[in-house]
N, CA, C and O of each residue as an XYZ file, in Angstrom:
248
protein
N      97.803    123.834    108.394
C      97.811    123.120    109.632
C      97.777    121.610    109.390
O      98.663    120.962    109.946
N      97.056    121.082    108.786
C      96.773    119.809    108.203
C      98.486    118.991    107.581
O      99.074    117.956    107.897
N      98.768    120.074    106.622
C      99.907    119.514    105.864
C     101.338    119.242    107.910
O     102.093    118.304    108.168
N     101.148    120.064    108.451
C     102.125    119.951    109.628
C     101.560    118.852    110.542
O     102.332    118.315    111.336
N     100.490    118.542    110.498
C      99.864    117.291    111.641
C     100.258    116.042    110.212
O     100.759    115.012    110.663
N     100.182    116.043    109.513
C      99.887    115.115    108.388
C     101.750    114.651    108.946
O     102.105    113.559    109.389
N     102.551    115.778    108.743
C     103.975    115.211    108.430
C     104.675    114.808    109.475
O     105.707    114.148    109.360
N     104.153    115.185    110.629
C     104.274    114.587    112.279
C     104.088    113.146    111.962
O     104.928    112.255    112.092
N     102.563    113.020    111.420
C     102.258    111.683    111.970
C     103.228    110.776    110.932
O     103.651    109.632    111.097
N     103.333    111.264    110.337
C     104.434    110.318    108.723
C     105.511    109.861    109.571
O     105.872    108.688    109.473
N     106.117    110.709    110.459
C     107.607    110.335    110.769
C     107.285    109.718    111.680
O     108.139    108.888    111.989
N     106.068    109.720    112.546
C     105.984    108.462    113.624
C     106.077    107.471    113.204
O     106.955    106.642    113.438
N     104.753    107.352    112.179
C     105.092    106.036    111.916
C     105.696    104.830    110.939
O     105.600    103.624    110.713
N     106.616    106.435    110.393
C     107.798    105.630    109.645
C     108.735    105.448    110.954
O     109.023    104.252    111.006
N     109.312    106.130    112.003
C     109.819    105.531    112.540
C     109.231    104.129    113.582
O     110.120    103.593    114.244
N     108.274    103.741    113.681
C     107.452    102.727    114.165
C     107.872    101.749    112.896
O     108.658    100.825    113.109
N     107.458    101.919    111.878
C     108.327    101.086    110.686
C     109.761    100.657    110.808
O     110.315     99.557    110.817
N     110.221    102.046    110.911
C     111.816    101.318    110.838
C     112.234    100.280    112.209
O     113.179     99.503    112.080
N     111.582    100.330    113.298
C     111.480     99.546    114.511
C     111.364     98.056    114.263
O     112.183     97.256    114.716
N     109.998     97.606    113.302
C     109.556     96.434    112.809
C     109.960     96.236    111.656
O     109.262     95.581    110.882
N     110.988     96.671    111.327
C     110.816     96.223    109.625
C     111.530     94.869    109.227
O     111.946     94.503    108.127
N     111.549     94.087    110.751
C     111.665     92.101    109.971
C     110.913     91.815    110.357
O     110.878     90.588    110.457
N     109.875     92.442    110.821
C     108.810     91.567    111.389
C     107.194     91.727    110.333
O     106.512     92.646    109.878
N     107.178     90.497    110.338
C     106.022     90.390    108.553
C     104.656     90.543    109.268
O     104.462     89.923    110.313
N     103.641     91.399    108.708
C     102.292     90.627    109.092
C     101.993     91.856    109.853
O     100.945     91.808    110.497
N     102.815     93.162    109.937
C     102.453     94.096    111.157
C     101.170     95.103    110.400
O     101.238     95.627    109.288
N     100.232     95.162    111.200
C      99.209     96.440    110.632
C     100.457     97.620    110.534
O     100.564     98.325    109.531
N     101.126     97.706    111.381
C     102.306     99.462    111.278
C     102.308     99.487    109.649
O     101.761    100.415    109.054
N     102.998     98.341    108.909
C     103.697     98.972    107.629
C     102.482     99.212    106.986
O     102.734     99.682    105.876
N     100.965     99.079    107.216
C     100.077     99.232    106.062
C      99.678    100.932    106.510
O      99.407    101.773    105.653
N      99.704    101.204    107.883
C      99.537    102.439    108.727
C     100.658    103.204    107.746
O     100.312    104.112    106.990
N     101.898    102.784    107.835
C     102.767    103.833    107.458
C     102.534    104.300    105.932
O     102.666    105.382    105.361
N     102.196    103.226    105.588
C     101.812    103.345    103.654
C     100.589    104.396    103.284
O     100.514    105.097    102.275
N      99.573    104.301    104.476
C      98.477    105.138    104.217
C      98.766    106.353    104.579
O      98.055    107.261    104.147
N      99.918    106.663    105.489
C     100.264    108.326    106.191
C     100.831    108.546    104.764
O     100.119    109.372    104.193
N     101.951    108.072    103.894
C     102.498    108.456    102.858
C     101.409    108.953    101.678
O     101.416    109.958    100.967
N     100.720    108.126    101.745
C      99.980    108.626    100.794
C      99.130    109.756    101.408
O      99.042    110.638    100.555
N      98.654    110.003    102.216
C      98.121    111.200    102.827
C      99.027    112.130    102.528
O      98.808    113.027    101.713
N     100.207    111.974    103.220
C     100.776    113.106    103.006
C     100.828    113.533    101.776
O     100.313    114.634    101.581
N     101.547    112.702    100.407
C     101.534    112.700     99.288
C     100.500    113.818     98.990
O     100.771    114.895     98.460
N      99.665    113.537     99.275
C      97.973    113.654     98.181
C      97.990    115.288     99.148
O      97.931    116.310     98.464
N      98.054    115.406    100.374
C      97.953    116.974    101.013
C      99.483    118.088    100.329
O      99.543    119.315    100.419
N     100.190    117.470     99.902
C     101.620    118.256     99.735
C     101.097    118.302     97.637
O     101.293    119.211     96.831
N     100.664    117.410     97.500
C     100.600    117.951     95.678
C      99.130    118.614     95.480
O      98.848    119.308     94.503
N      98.054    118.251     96.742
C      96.815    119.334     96.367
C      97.369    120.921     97.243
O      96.452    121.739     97.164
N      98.210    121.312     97.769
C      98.401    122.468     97.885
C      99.340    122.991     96.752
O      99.287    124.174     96.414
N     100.127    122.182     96.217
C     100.984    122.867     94.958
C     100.060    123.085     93.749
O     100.457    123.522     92.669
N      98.369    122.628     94.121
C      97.555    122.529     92.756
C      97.900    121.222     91.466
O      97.888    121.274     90.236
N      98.211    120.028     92.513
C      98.501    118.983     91.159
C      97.082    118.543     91.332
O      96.397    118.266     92.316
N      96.784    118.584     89.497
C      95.554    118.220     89.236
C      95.403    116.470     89.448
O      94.329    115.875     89.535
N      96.494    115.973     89.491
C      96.521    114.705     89.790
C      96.528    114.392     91.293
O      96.611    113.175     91.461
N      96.478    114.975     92.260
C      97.113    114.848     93.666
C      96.370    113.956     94.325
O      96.748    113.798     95.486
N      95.139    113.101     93.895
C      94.195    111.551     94.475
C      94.988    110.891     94.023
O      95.027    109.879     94.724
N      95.875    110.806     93.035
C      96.638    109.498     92.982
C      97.152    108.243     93.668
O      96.983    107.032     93.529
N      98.009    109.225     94.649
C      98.430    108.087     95.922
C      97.871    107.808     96.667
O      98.187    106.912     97.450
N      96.088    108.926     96.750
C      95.478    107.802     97.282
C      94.392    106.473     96.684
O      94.124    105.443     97.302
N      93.946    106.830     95.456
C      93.652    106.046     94.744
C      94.699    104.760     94.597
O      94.196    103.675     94.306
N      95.963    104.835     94.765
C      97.195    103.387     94.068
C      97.123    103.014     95.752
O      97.872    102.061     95.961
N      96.429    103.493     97.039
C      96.012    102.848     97.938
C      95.197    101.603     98.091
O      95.384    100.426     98.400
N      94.183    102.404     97.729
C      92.941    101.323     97.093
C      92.925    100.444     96.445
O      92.040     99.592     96.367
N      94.619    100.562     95.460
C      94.386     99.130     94.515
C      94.996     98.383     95.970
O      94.086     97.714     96.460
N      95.770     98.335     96.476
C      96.691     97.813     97.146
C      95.701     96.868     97.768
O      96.077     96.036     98.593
């Protein structure tokens, strides 16, 4: 259930991204960066990647 709410919200607000994307300075593109990595991190911990915090850890450096 999670992985299907997770990939909803990705395409919102990549398409909310693709809307603004000349416009600098928007909270959206940091929103859209954190759904990716959500999603990321829910789609490789159900395949069992022992690595699957990654993308959200290379969040955190950000």
């Amino acid at each position: 259930m999670l992985s299907i709410i997770l990939r909803w919200s990705l395409r919102f607000f990549e398409r909310i991204e693709d809307e603004t994307h000349r416009k600098e300075g928007l909270s959206v593109h940091g929103l859209a960066a954190h759904e990716r990595a959500q999603w990321e991190f829910v789609r490789r911990e159900l395949t069992g990647d022992e690595k699957s915090i990654d993308p959200i850890l290379a969040q955190l450096e950000v």
